[in-house]
PyMOL commands that place a pseudoatom at each C-alpha (Angstrom):
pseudoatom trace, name=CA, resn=UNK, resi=1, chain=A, elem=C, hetatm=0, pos=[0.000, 0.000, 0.000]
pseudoatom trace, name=CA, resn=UNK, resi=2, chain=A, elem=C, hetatm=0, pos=[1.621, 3.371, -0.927]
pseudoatom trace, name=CA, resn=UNK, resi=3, chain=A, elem=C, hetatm=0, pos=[2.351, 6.220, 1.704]
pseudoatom trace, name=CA, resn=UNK, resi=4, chain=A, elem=C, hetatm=0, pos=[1.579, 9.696, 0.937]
pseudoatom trace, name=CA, resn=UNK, resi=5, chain=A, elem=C, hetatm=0, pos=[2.259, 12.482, 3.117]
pseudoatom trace, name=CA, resn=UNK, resi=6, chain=A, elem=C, hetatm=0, pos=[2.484, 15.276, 0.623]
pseudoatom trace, name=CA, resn=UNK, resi=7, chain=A, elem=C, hetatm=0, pos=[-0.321, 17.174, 1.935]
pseudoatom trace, name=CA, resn=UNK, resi=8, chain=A, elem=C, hetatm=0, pos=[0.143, 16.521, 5.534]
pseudoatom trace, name=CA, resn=UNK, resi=9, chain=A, elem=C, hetatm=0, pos=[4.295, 17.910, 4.387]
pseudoatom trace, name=CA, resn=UNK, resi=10, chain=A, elem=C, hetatm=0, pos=[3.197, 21.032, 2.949]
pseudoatom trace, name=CA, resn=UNK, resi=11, chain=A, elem=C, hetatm=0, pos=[1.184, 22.153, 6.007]
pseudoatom trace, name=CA, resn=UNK, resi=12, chain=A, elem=C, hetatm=0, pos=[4.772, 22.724, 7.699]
pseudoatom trace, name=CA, resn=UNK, resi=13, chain=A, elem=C, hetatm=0, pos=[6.529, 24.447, 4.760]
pseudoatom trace, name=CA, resn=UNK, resi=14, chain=A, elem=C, hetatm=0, pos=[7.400, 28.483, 4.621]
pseudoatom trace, name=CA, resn=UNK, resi=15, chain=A, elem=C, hetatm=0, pos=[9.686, 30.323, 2.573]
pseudoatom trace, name=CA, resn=UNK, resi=16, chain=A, elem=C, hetatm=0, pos=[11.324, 33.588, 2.876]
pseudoatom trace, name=CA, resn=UNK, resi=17, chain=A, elem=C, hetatm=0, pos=[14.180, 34.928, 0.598]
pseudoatom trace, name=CA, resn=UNK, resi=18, chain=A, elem=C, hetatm=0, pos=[16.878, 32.407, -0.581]
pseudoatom trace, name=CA, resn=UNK, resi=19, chain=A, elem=C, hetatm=0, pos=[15.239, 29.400, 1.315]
pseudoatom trace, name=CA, resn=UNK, resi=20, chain=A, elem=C, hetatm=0, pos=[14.786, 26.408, -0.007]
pseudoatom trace, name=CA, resn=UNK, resi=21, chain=A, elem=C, hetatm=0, pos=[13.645, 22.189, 0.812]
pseudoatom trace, name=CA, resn=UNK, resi=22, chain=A, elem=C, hetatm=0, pos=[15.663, 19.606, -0.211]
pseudoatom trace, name=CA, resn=UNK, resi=23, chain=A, elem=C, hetatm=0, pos=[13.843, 16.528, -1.481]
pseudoatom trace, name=CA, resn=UNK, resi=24, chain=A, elem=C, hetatm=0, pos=[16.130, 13.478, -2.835]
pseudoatom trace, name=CA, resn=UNK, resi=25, chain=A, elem=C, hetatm=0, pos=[14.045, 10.411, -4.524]
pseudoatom trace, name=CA, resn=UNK, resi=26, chain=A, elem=C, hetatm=0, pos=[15.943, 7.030, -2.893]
pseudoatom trace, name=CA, resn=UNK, resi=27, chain=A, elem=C, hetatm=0, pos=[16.029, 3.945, -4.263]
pseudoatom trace, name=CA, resn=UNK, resi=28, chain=A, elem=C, hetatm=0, pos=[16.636, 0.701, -1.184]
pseudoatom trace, name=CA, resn=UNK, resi=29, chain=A, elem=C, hetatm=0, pos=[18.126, -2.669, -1.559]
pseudoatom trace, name=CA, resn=UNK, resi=30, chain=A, elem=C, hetatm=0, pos=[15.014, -3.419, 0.771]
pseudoatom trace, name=CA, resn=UNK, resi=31, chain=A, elem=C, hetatm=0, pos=[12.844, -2.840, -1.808]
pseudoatom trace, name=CA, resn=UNK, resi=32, chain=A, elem=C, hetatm=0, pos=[14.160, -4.158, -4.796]
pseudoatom trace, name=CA, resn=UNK, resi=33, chain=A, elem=C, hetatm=0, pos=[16.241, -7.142, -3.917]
pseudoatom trace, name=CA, resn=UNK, resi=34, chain=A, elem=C, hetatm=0, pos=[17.859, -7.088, -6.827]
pseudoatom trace, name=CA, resn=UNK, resi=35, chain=A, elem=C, hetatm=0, pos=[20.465, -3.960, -6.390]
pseudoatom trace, name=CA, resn=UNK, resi=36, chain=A, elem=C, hetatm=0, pos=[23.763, -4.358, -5.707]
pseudoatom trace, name=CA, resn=UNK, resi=37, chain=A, elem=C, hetatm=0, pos=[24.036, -1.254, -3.424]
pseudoatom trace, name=CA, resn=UNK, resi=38, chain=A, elem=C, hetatm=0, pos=[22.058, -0.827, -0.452]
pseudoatom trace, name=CA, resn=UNK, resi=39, chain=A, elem=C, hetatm=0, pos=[20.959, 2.263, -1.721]
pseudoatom trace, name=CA, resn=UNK, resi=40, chain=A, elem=C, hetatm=0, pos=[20.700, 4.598, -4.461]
pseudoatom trace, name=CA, resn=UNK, resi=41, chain=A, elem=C, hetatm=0, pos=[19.778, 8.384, -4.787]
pseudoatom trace, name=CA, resn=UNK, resi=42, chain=A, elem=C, hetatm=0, pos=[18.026, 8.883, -8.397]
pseudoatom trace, name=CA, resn=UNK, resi=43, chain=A, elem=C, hetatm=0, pos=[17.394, 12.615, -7.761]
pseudoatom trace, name=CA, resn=UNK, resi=44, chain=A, elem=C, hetatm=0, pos=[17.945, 15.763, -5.858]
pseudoatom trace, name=CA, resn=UNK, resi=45, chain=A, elem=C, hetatm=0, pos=[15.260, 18.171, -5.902]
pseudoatom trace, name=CA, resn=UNK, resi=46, chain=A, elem=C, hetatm=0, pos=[15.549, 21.872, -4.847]
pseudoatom trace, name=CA, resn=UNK, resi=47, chain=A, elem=C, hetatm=0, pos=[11.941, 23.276, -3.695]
pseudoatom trace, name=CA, resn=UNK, resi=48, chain=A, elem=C, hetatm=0, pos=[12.006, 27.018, -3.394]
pseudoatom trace, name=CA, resn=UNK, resi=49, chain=A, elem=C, hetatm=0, pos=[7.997, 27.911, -3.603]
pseudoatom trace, name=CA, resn=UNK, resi=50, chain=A, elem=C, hetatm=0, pos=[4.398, 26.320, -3.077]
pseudoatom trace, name=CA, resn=UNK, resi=51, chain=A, elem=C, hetatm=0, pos=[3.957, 26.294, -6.452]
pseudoatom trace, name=CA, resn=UNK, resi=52, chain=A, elem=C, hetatm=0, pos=[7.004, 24.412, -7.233]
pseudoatom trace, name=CA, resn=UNK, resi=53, chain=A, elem=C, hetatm=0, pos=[6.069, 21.835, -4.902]
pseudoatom trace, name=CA, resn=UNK, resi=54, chain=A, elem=C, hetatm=0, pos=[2.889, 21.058, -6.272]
pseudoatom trace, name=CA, resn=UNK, resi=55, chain=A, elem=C, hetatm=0, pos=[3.804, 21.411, -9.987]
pseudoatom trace, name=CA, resn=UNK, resi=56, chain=A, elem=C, hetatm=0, pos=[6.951, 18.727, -8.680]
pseudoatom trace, name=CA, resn=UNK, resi=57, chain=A, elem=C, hetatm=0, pos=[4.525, 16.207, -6.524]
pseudoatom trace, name=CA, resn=UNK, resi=58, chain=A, elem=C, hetatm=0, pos=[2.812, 14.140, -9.873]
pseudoatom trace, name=CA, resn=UNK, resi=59, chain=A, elem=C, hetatm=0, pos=[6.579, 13.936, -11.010]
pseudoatom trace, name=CA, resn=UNK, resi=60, chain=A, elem=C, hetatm=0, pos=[8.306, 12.858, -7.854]
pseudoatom trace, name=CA, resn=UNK, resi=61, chain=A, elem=C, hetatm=0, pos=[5.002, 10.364, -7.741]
pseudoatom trace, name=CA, resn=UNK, resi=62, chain=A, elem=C, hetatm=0, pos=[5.141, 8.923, -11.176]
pseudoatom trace, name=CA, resn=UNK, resi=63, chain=A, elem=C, hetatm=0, pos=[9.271, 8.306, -10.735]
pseudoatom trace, name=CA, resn=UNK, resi=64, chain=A, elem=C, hetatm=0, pos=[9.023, 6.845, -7.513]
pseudoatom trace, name=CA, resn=UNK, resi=65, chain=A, elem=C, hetatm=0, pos=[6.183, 4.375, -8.976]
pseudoatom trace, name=CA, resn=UNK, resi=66, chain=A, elem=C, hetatm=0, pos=[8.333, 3.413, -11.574]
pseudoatom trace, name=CA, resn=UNK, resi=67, chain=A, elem=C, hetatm=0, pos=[11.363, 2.625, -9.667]
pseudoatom trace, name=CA, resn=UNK, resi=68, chain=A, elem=C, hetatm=0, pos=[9.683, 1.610, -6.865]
pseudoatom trace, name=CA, resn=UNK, resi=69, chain=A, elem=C, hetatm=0, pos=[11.711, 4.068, -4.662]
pseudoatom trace, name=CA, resn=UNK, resi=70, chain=A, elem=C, hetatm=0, pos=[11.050, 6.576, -2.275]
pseudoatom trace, name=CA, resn=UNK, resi=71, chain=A, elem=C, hetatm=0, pos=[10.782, 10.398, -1.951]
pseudoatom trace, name=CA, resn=UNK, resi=72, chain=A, elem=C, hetatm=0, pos=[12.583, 11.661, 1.335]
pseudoatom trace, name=CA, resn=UNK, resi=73, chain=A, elem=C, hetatm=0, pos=[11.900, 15.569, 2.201]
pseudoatom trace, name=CA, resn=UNK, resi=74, chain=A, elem=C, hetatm=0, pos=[14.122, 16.918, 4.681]
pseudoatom trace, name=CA, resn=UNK, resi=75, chain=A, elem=C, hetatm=0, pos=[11.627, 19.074, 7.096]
pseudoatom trace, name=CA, resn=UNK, resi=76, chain=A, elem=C, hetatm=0, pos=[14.245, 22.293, 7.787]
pseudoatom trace, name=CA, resn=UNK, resi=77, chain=A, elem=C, hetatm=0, pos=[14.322, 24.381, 5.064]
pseudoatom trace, name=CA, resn=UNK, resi=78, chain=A, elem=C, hetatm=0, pos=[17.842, 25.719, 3.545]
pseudoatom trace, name=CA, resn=UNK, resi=79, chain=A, elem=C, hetatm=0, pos=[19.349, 29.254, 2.546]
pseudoatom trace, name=CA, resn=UNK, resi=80, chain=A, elem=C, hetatm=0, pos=[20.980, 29.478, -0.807]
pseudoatom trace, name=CA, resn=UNK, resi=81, chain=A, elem=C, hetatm=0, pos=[23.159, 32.611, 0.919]
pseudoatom trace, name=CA, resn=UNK, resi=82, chain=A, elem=C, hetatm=0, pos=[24.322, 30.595, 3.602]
pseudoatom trace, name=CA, resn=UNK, resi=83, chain=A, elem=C, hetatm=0, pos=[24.308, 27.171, 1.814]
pseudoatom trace, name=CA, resn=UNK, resi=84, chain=A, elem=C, hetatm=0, pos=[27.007, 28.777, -0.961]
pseudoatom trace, name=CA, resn=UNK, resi=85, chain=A, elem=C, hetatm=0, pos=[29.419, 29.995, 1.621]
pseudoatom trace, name=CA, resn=UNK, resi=86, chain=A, elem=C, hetatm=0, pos=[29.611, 26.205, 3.214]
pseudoatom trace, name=CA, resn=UNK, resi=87, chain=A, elem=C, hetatm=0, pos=[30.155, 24.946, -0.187]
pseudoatom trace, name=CA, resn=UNK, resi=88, chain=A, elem=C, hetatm=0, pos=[33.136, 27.132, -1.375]
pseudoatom trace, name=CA, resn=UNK, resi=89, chain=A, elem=C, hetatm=0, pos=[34.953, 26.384, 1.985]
pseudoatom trace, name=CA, resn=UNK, resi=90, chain=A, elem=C, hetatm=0, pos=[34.092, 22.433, 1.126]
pseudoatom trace, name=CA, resn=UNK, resi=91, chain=A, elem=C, hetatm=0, pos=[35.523, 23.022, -1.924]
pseudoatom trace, name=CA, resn=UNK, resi=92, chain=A, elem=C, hetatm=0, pos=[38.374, 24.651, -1.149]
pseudoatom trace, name=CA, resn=UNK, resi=93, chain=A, elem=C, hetatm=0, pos=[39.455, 21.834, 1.228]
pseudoatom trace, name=CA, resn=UNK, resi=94, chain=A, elem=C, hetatm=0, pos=[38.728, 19.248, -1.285]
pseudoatom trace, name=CA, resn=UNK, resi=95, chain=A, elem=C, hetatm=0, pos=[40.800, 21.546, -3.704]
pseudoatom trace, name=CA, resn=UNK, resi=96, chain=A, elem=C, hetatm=0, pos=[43.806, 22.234, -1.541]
pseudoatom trace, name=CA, resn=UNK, resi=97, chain=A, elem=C, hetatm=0, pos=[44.064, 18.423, -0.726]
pseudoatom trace, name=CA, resn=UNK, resi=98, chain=A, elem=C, hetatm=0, pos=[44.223, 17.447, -4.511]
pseudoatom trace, name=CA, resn=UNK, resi=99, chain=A, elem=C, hetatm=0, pos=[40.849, 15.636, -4.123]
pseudoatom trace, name=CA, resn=UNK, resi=100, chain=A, elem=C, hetatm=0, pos=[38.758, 17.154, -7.203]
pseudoatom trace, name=CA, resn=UNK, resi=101, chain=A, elem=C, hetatm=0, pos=[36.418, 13.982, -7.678]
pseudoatom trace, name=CA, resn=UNK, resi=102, chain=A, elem=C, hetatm=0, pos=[34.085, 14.979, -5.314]
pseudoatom trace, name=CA, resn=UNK, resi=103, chain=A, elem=C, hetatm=0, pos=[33.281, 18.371, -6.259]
pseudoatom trace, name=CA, resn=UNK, resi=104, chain=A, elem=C, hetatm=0, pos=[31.062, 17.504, -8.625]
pseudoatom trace, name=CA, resn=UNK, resi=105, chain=A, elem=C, hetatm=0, pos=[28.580, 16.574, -5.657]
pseudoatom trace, name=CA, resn=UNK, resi=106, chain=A, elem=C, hetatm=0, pos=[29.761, 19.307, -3.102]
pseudoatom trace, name=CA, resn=UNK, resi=107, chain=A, elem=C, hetatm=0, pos=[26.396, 21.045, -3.174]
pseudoatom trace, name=CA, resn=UNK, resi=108, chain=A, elem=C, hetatm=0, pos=[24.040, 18.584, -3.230]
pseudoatom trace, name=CA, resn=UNK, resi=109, chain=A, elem=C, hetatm=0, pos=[26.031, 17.283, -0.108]
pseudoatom trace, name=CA, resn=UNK, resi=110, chain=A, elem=C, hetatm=0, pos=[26.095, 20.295, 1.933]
pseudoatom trace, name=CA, resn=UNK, resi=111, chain=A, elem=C, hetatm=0, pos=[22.368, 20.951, 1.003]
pseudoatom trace, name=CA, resn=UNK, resi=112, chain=A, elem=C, hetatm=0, pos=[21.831, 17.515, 2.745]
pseudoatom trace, name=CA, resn=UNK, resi=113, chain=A, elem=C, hetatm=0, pos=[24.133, 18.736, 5.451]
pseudoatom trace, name=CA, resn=UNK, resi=114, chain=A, elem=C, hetatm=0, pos=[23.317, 22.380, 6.122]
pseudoatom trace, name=CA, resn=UNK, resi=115, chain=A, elem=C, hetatm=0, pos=[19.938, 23.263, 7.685]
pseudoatom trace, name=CA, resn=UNK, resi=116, chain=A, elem=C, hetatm=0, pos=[19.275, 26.658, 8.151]
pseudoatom trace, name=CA, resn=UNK, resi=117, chain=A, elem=C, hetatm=0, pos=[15.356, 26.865, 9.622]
pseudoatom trace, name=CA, resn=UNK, resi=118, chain=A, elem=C, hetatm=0, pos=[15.676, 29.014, 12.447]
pseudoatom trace, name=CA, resn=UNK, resi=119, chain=A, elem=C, hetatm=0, pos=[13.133, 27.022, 14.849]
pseudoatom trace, name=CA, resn=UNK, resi=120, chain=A, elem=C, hetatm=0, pos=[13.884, 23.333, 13.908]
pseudoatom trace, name=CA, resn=UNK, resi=121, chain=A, elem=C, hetatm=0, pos=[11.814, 20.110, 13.401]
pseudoatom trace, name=CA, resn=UNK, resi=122, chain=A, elem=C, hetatm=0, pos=[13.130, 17.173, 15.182]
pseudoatom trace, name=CA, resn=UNK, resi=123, chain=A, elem=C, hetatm=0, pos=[12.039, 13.617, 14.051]
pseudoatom trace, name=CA, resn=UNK, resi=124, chain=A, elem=C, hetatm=0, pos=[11.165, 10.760, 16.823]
pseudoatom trace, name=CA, resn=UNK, resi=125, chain=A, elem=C, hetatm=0, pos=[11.521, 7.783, 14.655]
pseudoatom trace, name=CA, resn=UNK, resi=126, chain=A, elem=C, hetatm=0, pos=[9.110, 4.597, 15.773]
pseudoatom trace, name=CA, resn=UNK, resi=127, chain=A, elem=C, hetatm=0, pos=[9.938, 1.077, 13.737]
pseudoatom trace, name=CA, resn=UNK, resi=128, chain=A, elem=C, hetatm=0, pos=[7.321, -1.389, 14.046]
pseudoatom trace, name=CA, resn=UNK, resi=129, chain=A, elem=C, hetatm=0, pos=[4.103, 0.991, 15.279]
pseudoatom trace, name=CA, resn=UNK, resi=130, chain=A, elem=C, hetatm=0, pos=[1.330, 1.180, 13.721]
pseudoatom trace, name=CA, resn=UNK, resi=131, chain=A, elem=C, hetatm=0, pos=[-0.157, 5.050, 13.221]
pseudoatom trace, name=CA, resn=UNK, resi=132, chain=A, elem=C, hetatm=0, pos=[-3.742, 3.941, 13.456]
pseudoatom trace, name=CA, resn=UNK, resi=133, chain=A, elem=C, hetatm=0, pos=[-3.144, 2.535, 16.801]
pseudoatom trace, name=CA, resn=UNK, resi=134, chain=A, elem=C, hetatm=0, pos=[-1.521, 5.493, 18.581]
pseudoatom trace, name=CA, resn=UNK, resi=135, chain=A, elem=C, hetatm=0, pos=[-4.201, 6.625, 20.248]
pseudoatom trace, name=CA, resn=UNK, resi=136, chain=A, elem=C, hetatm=0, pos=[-4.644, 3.552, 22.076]
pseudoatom trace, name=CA, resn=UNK, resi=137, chain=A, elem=C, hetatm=0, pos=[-1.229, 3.088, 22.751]
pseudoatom trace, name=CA, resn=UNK, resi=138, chain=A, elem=C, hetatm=0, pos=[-0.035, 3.690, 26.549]
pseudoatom trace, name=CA, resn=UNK, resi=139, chain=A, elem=C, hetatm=0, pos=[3.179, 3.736, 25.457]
pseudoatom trace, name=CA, resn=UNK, resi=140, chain=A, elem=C, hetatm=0, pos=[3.411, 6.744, 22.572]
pseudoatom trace, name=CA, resn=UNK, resi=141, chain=A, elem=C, hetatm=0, pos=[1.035, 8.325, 24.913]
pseudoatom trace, name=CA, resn=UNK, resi=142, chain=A, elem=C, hetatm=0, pos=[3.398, 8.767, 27.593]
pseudoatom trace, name=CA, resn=UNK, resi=143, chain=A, elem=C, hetatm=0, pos=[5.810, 9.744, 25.338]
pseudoatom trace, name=CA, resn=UNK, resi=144, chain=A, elem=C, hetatm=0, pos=[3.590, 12.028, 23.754]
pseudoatom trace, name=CA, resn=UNK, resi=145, chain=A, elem=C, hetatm=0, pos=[2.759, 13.932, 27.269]
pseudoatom trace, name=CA, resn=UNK, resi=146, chain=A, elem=C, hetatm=0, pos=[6.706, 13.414, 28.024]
pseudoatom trace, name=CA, resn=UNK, resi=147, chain=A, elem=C, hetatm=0, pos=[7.423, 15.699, 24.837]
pseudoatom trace, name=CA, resn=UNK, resi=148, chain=A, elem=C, hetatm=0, pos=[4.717, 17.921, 25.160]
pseudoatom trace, name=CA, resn=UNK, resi=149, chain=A, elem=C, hetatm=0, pos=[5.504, 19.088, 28.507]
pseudoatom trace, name=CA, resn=UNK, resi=150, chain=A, elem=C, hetatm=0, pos=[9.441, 19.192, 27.533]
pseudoatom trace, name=CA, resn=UNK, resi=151, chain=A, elem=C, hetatm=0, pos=[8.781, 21.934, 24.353]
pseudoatom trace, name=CA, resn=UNK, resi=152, chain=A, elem=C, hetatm=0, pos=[6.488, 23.745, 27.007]
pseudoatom trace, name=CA, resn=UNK, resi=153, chain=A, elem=C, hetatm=0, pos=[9.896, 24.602, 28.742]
pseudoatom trace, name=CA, resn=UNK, resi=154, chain=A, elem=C, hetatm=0, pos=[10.964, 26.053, 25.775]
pseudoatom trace, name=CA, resn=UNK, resi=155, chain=A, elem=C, hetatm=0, pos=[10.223, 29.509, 24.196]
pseudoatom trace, name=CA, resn=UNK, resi=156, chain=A, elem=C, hetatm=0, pos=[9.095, 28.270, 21.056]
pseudoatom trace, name=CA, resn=UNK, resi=157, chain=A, elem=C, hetatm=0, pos=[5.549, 26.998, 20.163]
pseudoatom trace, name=CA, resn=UNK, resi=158, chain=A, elem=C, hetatm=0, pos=[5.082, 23.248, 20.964]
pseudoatom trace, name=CA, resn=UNK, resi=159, chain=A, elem=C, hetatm=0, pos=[4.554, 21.307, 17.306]
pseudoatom trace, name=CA, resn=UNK, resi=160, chain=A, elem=C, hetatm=0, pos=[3.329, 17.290, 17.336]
pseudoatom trace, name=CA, resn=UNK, resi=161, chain=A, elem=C, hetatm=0, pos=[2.527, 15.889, 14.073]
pseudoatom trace, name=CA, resn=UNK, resi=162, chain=A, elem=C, hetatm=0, pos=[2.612, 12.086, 13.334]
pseudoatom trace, name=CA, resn=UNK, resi=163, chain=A, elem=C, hetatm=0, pos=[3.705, 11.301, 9.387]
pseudoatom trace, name=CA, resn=UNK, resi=164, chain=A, elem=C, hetatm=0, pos=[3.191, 7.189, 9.010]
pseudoatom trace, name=CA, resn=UNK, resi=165, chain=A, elem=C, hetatm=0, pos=[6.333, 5.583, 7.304]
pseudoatom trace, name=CA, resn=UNK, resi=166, chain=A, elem=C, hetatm=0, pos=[6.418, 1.779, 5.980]
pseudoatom trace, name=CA, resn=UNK, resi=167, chain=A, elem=C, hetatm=0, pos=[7.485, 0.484, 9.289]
pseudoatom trace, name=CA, resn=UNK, resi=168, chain=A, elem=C, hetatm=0, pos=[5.972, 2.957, 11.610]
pseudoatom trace, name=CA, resn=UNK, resi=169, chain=A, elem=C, hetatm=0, pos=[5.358, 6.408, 12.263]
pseudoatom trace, name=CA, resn=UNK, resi=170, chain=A, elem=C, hetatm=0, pos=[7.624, 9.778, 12.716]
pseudoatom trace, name=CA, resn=UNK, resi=171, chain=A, elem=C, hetatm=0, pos=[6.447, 12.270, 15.392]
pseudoatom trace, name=CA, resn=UNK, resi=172, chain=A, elem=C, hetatm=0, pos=[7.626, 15.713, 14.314]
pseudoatom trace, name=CA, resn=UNK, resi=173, chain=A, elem=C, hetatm=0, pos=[8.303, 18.022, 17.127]
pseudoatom trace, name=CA, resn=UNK, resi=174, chain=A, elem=C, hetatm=0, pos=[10.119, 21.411, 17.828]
pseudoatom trace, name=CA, resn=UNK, resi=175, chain=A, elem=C, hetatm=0, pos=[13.448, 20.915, 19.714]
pseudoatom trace, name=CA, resn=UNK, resi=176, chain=A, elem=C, hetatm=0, pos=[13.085, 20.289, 23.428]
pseudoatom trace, name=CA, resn=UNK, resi=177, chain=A, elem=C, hetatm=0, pos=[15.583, 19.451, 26.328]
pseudoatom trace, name=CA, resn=UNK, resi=178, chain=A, elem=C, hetatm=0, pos=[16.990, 15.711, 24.779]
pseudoatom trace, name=CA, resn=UNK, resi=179, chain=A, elem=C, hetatm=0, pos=[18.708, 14.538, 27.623]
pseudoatom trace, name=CA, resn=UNK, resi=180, chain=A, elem=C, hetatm=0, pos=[15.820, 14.590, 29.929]
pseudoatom trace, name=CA, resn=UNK, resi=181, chain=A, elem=C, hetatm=0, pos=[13.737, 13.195, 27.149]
pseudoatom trace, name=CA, resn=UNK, resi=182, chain=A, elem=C, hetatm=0, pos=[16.657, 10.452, 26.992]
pseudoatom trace, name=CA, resn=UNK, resi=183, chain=A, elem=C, hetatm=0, pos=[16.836, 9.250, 30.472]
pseudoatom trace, name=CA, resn=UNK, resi=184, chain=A, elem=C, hetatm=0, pos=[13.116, 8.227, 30.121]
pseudoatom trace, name=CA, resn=UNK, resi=185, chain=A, elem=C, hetatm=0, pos=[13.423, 7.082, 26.787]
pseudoatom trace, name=CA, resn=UNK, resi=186, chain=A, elem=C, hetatm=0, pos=[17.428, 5.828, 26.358]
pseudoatom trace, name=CA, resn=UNK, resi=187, chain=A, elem=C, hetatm=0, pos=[16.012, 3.179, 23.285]
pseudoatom trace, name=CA, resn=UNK, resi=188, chain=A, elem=C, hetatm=0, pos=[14.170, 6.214, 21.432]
pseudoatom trace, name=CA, resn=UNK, resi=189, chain=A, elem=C, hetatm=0, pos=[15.983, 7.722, 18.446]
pseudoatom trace, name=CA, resn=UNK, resi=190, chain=A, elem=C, hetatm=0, pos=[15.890, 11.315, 18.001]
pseudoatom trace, name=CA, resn=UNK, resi=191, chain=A, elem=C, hetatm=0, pos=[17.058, 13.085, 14.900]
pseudoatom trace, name=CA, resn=UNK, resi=192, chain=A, elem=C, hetatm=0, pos=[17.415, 16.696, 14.790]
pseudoatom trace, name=CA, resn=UNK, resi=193, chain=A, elem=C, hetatm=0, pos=[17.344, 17.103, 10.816]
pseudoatom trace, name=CA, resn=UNK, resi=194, chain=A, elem=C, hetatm=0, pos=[16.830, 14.043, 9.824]
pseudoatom trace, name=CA, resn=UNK, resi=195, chain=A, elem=C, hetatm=0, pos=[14.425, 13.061, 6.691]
pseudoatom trace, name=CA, resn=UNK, resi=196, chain=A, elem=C, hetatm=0, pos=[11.131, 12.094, 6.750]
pseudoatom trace, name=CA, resn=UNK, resi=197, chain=A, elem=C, hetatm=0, pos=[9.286, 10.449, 4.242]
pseudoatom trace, name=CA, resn=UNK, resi=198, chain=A, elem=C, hetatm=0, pos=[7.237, 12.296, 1.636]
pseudoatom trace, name=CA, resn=UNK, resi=199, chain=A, elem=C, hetatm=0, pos=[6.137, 9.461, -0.793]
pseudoatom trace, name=CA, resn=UNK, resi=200, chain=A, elem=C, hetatm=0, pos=[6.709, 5.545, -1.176]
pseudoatom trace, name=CA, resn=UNK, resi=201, chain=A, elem=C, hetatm=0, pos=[4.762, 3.433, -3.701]
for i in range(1, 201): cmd.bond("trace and resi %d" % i, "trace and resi %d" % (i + 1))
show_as sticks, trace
zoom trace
């Protein structure tokens, strides 16, 4: 059954000058047996407007159907101004080392590398959960009352979204105080730009 969060994803985006999503379609040795790698990255895509990213969602759709791969969308957004600086100094040390192969991917690297959203999403990743089922869960309830009341400490506005994955769910969340969230939860992973995912078939 395919997974599509598109709409649920573009309730979180803004854009301001120079900012910009990063989206990379990803194609797994899980899914296709057959590869050689464990994975593959087919495309990069650089969103920079609403209307980009729905003109791009049939695309990304109809490639990911017919590679059977998936569309990851990293939730904090990028800045072209700050993004180039990062990649000349990458370059430079890849220049001044006499390692020129890679620059042919230094952007598309440091896009994946370089966040620049100013109040960040953090991803709780849960394997083996199903979303339907999180309500009645005692569990992801506690640790949904556990991370509400931690980005209440904070200054910035408390955000809890769940986006369903093929193995389980992500909760999205602002950032909030991670190593009193880890001595309750040691076994929960935490990623502070991670991906989520936007589309599988």
């Amino acid at each position: 059954m395919s997974i599509d969060n598109t709409a649920k994803i573009r309730s979180f985006l803004s854009f301001d000058k120079d900012d910009f999503y990063f989206l990379q379609i990803i194609k797994r040795r899980k899914d296709n047996p057959d590869m050689e790698l464990g994975s593959s990255v087919l495309k990069n895509y650089y969103i920079n407007s609403f209307e980009e990213y729905d003109k791009l969602m049939p695309i990304i759709q109809r490639q990911c159907n017919f590679e059977n791969a998936r569309a990851y969308f990293r939730l904090n957004k990028r800045n072209y101004k700050q993004l180039g600086l990062k990649v000349v100094n990458r370059a430079l040390v890849y220049i001044t080392s006499n390692n020129y192969k890679p620059l042919c991917n230094v952007f598309d690297t440091m896009a994946g590398e370089c966040p620049s959203d100013p109040i960040r999403k953090w991803v709780i990743d849960f394997d083996d959960f199903d979303p339907s089922k999180i309500g009645d869960s005692l569990y992801a309830h506690a640790i949904y009352q556990q991370l509400e009341k931690l980005q209440s400490q904070t200054k910035n506005t408390p955000m809890m979204e769940v986006i369903p994955t093929k193995n389980g769910i992500h909760i999205i969340t602002r950032p909030f105080n991670l190593a009193e969230f880890k001595k309750l939860y040691p076994d929960v992973s935490v990623h502070k730009d991670a991906t989520t995912l936007l589309y599988c078939p």
